[in-house]
PAFI-828031 format. One record per residue: residue number from 1; x, y, z of N, C-alpha, C, CB in turn. Coordinates in nm, 4 decimals. Each point is the difference from the previous one (the first is absolute). Glycine has a CB too. Layout:
N
fike; n_u; n_v; n_w; ca_u; ca_v; ca_w; c_u; c_v; c_w; cb_u; cb_v; cb_w
NUM; X; Y; Z; X; Y; Z; X; Y; Z; X; Y; Z $
...
This chain:
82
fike; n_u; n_v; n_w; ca_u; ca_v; ca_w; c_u; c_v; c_w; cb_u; cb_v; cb_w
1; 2.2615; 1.0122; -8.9929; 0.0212; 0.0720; 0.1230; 0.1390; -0.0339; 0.0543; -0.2490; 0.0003; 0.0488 $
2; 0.2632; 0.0710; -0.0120; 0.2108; 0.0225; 0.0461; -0.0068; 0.0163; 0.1746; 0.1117; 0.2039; -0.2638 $
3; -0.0138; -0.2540; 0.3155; 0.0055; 0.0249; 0.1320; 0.1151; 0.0392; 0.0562; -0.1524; -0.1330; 0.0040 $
4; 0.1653; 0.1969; 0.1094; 0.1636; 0.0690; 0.0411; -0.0279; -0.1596; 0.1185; 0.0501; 0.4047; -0.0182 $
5; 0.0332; -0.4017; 0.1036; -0.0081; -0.0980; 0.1025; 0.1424; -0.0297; 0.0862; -0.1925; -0.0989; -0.1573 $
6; 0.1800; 0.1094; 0.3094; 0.0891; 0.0249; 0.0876; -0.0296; -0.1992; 0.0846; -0.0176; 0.3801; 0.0187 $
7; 0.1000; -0.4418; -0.0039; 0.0648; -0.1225; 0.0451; 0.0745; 0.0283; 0.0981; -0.0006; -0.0956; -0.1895 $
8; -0.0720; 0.0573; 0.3358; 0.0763; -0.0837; 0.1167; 0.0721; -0.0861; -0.0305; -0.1412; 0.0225; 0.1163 $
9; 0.3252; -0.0318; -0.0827; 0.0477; -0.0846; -0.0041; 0.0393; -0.0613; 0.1553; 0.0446; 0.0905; -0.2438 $
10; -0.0175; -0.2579; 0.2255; 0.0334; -0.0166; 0.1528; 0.0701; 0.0565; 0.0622; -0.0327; -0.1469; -0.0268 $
11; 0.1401; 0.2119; -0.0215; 0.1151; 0.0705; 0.0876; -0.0971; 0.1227; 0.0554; 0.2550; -0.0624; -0.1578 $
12; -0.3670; 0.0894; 0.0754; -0.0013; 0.1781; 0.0433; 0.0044; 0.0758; -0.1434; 0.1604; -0.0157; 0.2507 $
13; -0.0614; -0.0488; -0.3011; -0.0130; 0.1445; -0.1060; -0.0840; -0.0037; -0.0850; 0.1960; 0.0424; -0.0003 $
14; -0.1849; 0.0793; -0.1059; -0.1604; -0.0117; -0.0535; 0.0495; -0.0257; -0.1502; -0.1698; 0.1888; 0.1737 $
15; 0.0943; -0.2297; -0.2998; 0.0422; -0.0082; -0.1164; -0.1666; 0.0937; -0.0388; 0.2153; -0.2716; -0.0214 $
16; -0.1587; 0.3383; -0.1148; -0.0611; 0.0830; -0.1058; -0.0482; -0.0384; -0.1032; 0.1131; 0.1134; 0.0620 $
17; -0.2370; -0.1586; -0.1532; 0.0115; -0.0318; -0.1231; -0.1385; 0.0351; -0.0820; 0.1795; -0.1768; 0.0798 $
18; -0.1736; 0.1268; -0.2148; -0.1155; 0.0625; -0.0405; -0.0613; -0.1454; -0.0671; 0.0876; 0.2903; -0.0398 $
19; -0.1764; -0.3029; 0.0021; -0.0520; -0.0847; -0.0457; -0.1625; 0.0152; -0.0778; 0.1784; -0.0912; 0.1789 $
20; -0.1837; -0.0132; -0.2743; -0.1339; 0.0092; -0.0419; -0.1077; -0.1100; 0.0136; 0.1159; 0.1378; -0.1364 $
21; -0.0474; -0.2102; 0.2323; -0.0847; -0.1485; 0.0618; 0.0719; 0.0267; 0.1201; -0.0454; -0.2106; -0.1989 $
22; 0.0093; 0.2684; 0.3030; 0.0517; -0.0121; 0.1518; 0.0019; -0.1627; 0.0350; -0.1150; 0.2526; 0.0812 $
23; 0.0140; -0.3010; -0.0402; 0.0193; -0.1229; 0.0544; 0.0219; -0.1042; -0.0615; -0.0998; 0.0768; 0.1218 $
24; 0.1821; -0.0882; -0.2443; 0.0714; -0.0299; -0.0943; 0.1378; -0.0111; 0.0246; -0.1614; 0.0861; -0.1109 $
25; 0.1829; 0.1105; 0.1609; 0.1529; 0.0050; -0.0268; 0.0375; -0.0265; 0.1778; 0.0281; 0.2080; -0.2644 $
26; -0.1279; -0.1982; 0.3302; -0.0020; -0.0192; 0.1541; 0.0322; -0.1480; 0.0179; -0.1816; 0.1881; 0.0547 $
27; 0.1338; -0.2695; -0.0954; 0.0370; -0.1582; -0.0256; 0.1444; -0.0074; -0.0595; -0.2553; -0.0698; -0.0547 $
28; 0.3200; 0.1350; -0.0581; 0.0804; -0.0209; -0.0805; 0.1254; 0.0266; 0.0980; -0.1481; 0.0519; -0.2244 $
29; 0.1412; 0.0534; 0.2942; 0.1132; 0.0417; 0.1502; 0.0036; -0.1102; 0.0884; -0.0592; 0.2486; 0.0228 $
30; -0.0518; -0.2894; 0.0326; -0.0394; -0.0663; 0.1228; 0.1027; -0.1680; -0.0441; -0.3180; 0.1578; 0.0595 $
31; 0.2955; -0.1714; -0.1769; 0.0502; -0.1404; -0.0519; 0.1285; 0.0287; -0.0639; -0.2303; -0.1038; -0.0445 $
32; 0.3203; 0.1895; 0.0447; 0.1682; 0.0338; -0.0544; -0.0596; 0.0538; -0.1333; 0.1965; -0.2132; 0.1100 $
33; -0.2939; 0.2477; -0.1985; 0.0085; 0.0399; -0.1391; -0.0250; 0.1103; 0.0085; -0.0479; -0.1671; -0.1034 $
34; 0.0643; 0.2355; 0.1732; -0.0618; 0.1916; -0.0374; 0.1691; 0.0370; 0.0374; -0.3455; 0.0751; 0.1233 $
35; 0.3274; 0.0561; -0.0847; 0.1551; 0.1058; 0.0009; 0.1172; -0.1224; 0.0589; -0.1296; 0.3014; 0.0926 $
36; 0.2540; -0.2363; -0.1188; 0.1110; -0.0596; 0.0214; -0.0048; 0.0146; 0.1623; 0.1286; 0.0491; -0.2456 $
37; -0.1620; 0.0844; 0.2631; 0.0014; -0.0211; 0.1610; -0.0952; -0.0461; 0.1267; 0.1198; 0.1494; -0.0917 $
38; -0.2241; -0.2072; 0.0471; -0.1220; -0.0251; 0.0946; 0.0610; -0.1585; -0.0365; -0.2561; 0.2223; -0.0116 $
39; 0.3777; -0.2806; -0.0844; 0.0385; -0.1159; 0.0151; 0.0916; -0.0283; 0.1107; -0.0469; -0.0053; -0.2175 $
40; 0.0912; 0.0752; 0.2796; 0.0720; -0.0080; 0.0838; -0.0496; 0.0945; 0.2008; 0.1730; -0.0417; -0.2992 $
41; -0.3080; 0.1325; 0.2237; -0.0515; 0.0559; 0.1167; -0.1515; -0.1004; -0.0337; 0.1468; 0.2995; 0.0387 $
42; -0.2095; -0.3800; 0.0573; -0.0880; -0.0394; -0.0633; -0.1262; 0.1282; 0.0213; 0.1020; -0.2774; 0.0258 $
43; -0.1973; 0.2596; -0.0840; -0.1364; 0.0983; 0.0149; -0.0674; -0.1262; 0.1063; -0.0453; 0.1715; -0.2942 $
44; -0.0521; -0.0646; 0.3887; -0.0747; -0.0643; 0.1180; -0.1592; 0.0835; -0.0445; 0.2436; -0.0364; 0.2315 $
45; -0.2357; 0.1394; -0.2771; -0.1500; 0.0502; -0.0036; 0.0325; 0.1623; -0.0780; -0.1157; -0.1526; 0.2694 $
46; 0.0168; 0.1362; -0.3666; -0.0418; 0.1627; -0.0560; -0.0398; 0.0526; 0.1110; -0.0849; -0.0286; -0.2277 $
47; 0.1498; 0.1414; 0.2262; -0.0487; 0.1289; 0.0580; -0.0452; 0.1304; -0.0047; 0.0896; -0.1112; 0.0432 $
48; -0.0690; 0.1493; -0.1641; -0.0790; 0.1052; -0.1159; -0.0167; -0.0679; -0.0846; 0.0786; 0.1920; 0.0230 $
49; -0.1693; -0.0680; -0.1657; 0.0107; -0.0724; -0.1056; -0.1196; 0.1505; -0.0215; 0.0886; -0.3479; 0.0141 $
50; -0.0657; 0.3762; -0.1375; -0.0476; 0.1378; -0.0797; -0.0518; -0.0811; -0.1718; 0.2285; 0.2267; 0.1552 $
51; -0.3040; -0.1564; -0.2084; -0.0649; -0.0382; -0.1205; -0.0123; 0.0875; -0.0863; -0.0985; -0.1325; 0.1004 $
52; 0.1889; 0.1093; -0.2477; -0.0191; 0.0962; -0.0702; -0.0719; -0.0625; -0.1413; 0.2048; 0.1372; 0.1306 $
53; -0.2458; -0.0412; -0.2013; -0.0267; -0.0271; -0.1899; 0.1003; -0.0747; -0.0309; -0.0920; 0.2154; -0.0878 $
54; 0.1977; -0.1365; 0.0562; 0.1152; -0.0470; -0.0872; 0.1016; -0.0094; 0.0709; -0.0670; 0.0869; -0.1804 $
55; 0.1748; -0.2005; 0.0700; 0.1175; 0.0260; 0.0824; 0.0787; 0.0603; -0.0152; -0.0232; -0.1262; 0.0408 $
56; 0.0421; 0.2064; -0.0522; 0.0502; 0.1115; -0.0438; 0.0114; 0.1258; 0.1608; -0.1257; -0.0805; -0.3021 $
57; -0.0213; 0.0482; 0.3284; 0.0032; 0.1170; 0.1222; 0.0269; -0.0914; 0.1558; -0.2110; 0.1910; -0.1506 $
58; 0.2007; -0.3320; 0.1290; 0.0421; -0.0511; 0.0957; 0.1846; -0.0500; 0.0137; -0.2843; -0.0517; -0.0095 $
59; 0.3541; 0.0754; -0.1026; 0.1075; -0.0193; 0.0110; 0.0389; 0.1027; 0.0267; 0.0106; -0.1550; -0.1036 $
60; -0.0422; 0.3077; 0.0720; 0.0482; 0.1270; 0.0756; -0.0458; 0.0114; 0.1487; -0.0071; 0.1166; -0.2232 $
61; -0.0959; -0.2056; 0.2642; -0.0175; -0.0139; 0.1403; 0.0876; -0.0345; 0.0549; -0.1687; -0.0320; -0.0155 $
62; 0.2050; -0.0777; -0.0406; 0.1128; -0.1063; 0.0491; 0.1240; 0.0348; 0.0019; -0.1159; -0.1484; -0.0747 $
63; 0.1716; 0.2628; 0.0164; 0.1394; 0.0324; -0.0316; -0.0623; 0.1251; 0.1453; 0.1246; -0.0678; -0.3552 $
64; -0.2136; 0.1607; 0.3558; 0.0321; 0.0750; 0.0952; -0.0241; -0.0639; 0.1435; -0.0428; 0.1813; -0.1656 $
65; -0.0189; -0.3068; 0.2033; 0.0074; -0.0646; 0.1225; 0.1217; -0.0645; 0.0311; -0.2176; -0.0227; -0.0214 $
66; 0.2645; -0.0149; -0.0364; 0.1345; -0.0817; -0.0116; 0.1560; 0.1255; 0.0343; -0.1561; -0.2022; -0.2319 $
67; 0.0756; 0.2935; 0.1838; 0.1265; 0.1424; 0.0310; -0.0114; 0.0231; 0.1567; -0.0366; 0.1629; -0.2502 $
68; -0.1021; -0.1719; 0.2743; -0.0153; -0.0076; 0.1547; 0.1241; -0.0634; 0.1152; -0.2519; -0.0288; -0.1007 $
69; 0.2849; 0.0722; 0.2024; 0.0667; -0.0582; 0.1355; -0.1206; -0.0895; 0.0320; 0.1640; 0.2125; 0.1035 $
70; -0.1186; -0.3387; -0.0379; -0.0669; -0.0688; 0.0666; -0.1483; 0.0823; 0.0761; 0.2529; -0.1379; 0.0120 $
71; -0.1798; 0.2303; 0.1040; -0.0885; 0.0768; 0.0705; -0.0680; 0.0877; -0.0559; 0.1154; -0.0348; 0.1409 $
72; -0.0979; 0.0885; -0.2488; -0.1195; 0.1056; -0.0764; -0.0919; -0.1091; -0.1058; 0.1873; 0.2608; -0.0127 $
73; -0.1726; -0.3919; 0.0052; -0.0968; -0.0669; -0.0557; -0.0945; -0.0302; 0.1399; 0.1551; -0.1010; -0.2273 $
74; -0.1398; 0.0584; 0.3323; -0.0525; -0.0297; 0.1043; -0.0925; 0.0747; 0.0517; 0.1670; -0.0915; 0.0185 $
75; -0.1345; 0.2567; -0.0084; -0.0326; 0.0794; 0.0107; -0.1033; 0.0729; -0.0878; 0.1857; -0.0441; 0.1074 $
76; -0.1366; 0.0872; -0.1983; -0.1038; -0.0146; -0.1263; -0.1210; -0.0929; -0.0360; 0.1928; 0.0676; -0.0621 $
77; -0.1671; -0.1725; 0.0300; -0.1138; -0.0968; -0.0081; -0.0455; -0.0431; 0.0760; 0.0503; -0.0412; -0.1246 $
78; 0.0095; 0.0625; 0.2652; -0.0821; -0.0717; 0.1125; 0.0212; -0.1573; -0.0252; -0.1928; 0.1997; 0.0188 $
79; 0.2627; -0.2914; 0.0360; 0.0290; -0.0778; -0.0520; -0.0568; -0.0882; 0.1488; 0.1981; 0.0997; -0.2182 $
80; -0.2057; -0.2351; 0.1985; -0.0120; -0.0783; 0.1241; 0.0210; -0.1417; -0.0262; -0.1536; 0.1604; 0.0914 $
81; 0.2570; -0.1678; 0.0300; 0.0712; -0.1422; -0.0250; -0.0588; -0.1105; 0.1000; 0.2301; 0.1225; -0.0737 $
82; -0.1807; -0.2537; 0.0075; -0.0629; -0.0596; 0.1129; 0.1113; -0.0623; 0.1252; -0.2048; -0.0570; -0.1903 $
């Protein structure tokens, strides 16, 4: 099972990614080992997160959320911060 998944960072901004162990790769950010940039934005809390078969259809998730503006992901997914 494959997952799309949207990351609160402390500043605010949000990070994008896909994964096939969420709270795996959710740990791997939180501690400097996941994306180059949640090393320097830390992650504070998932805030989406979608479930696919393969990865295949969750990395085309991920490429069209990521095309997203900030505000049409917010908007769209309904997002809620803390």
């Amino acid at each position: 099972m494959w997952h799309i998944y949207i990351l609160q960072c402390v500043d605010g901004s949000l990070y994008t990614g896909a994964s096939n162990n969420l709270e795996k790769r959710f740990l791997d950010h939180k501690n400097g080992k996941g994306g180059h940039y949640t090393r320097s934005h830390k992650p504070v809390k998932l805030i989406y997160k979608e479930q696919f078969d393969t990865q295949s259809e969750a990395l085309k998730r991920e490429s069209q959320i990521k095309s997203w503006r900030r505000e049409k992901k917010i908007s769209i997914l309904n997002l809620r911060f803390i």
